[in-house]
C-alpha positions as CSV (number, residue, x, y, z in Angstrom):
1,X,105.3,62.7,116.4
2,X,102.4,65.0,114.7
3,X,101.1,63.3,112.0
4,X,99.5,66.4,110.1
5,X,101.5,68.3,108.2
6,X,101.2,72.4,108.8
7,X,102.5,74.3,105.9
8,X,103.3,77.9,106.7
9,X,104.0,80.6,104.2
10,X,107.1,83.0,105.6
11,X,105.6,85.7,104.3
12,X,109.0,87.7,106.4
13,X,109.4,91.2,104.6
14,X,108.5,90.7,101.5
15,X,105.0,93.1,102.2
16,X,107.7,95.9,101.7
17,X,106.7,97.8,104.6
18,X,102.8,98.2,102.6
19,X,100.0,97.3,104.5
20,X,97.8,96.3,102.0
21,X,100.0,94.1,100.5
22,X,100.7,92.0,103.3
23,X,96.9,91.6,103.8
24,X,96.5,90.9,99.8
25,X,99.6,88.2,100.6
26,X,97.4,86.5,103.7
27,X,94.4,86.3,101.4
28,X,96.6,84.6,98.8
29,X,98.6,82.2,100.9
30,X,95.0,81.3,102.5
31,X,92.9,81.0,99.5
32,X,95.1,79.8,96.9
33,X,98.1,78.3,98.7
34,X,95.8,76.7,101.5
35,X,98.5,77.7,104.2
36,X,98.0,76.7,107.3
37,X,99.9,79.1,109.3
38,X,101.5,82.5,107.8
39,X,104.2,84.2,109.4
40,X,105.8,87.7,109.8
41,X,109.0,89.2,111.4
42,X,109.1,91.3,114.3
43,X,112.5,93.7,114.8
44,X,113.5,96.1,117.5
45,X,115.9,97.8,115.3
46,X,117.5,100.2,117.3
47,X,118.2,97.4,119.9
48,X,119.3,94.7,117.4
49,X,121.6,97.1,115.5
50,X,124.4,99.2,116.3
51,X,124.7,103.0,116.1
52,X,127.4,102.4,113.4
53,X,125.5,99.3,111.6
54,X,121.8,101.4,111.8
55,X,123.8,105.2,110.1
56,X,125.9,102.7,107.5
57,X,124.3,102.5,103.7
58,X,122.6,99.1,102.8
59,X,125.1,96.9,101.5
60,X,123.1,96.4,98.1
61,X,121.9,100.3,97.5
62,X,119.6,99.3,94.6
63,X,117.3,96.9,97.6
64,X,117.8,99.9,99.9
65,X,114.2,101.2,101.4
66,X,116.2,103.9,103.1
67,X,119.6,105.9,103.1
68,X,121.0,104.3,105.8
69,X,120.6,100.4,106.5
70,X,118.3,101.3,109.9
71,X,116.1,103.6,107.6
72,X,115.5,100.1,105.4
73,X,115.0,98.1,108.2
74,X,111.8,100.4,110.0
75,X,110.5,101.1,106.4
76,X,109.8,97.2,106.5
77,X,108.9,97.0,110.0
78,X,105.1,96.7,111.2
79,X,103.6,98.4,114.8
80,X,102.1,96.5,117.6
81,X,98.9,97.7,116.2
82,X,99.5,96.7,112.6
83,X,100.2,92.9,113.8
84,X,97.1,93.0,115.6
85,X,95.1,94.5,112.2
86,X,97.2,91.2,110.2
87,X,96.2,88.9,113.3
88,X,92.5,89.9,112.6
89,X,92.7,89.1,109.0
90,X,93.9,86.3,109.4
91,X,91.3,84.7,111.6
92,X,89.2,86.0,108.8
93,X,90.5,84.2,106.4
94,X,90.8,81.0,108.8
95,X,94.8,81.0,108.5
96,X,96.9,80.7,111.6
97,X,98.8,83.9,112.1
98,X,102.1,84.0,113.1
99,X,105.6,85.4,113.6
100,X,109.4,85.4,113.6
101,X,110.6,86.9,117.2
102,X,114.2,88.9,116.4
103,X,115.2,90.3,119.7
104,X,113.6,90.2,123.6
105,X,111.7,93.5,122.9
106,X,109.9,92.2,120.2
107,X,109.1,88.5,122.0
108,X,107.2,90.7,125.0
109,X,105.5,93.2,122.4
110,X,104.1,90.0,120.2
111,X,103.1,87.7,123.7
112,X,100.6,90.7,124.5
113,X,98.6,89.5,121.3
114,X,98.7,85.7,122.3
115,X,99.4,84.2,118.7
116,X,99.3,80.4,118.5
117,X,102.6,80.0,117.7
118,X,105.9,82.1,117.8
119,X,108.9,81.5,115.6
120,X,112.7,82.0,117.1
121,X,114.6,82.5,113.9
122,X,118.0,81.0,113.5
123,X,119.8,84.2,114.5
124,X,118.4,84.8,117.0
125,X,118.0,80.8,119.2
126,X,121.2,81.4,121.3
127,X,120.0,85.3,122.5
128,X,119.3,83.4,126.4
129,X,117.4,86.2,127.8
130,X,115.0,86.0,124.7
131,X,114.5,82.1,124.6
132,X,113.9,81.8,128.6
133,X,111.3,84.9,128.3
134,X,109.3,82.7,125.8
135,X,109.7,79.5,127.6
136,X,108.3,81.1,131.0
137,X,105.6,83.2,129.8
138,X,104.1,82.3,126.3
139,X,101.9,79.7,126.2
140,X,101.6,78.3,122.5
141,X,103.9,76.3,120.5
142,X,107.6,77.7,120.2
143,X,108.9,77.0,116.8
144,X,112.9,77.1,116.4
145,X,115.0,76.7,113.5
146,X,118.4,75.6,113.7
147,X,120.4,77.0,111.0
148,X,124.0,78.0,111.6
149,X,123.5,76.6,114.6
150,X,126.2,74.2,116.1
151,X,125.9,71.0,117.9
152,X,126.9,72.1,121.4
153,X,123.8,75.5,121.2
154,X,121.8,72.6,119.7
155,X,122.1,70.9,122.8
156,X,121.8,73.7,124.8
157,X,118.8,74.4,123.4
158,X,117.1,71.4,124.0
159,X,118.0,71.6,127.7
160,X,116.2,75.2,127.9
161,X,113.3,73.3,127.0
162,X,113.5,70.3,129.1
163,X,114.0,72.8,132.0
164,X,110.9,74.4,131.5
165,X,108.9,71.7,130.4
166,X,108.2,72.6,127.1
167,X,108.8,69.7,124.7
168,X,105.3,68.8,124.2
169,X,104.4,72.1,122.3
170,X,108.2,73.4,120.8
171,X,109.3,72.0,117.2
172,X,113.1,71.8,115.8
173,X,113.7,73.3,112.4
174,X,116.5,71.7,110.1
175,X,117.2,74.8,108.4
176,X,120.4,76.1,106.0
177,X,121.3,79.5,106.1
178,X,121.7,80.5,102.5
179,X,119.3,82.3,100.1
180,X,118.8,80.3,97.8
181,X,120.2,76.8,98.8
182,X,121.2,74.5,96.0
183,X,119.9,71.5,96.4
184,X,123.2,69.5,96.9
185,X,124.2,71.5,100.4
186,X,120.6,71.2,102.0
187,X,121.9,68.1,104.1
188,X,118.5,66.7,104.0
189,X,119.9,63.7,106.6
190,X,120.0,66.5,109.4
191,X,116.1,65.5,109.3
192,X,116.7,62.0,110.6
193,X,119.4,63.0,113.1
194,X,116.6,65.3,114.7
195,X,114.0,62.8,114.5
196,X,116.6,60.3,116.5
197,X,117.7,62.0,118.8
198,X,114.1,64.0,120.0
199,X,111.3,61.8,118.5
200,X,109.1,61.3,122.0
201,X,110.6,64.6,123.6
202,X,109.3,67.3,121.2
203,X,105.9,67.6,119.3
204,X,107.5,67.6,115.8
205,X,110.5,67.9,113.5
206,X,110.4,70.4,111.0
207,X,111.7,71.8,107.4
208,X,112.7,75.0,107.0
209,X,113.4,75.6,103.3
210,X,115.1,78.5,101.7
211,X,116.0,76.4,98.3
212,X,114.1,76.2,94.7
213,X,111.5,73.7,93.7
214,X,109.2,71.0,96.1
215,X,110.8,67.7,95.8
216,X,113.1,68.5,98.5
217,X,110.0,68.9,100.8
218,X,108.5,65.9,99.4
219,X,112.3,64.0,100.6
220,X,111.8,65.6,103.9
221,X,107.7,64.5,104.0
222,X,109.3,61.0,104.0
223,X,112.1,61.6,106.4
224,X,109.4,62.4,109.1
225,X,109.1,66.3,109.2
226,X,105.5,67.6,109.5
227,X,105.9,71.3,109.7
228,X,107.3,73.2,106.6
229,X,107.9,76.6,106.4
230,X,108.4,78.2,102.6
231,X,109.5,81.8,101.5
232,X,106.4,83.6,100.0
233,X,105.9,86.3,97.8
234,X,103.6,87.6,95.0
């Protein structure tokens, strides 16, 4: 498998919807992290939520950006344009930009500015029409995490990408879907299941870590993931 190690800041939402901030949070992730990669979300709202989820109230009112839960979720969401003015910073700063692709919408819209790698969140890995879009027509690595997801989509998965010939540039995330994960429920063995079962057939196993500290990244260093993706914020 890949023998460097890419560390990629999830930068996700936490710009707030500013700008500004998300390019101060490139410069800082490049210059005093040394990330490799960092990565951004991309949401079709109105096609990911329904009319009664998008009108309800945020179910936490004090992290609301809006009155209604839709209104909070396009106060945090960037254009086509603004991904292209992050893209260019990026490659300023010498940092691989990248993001998280949340519904088919988005996967076209992001494709048109050719990033070097794409992210399928866990949500979002059994949406068919979405995964076969990317694994027809995008050309650069297809990183997928795996939280919440069970052993039969797992497998599923897997045979998407055989079919289209795409092991050589798509990586596995072991990831847990909590925020944060204790250390005790991060089932750091998932890592060495992966690595059995698609060392050879994919370019790399990776780490996707939504839990406090580094020494569960340092465990999974030695388990034999190489890509690592951490929260990031300010």
């Amino acid at each position: 498998m890949n023998n460097k190690v890419l560390l990629i800041c999830e930068i996700g939402c936490n710009h707030r919807g500013d700008l500004q901030t998300a390019k101060k949070m490139i410069k800082v992730a490049a210059e005093y992290c040394k990330a490799d990669v960092v990565k951004f979300q991309k949401r079709t709202n109105k096609d990911l939520l329904s009319k009664e989820e998008y009108s309800k109230p945020h179910p936490i009112p004090e992290n609301s950006y809006g009155s209604t839960y839709g209104e909070h979720r396009e106060k945090l969401e960037f254009t086509i344009d603004q991904h292209k003015i992050l893209k260019k910073e990026c490659e300023k700063l010498n940092v691989i930009y990248s993001t998280s692709v949340w519904d088919l919408n988005a996967a076209k819209e992001i494709c048109k500015i050719n990033p070097a790698l794409i992210k399928v969140p866990s949500a979002t890995n059994t949406d068919k029409h979405l995964m076969e879009f990317l694994l027809k027509n995008y050309k650069g690595e297809i990183h997928i995490s795996l939280g919440m997801t069970k052993r039969d989509e797992e497998k599923k998965i897997f045979n998407m990408v055989l079919k289209h010939s795409r092991g050589k540039d798509t990586i596995f995330y072991h990831c847990i879907s909590g925020y944060p994960v204790e250390t005790e429920h991060l089932y750091l063995n998932e890592i060495l299941k992966l690595k059995e079962k698609y060392e050879g057939k994919l370019k790399g196993i990776g780490f996707s870590g939504h839990h406090k500290g580094i020494a569960p990244d340092i465990a999974a260093l030695s388990m034999g993931a190489c890509f690592f993706e951490r929260h990031f914020t300010l």
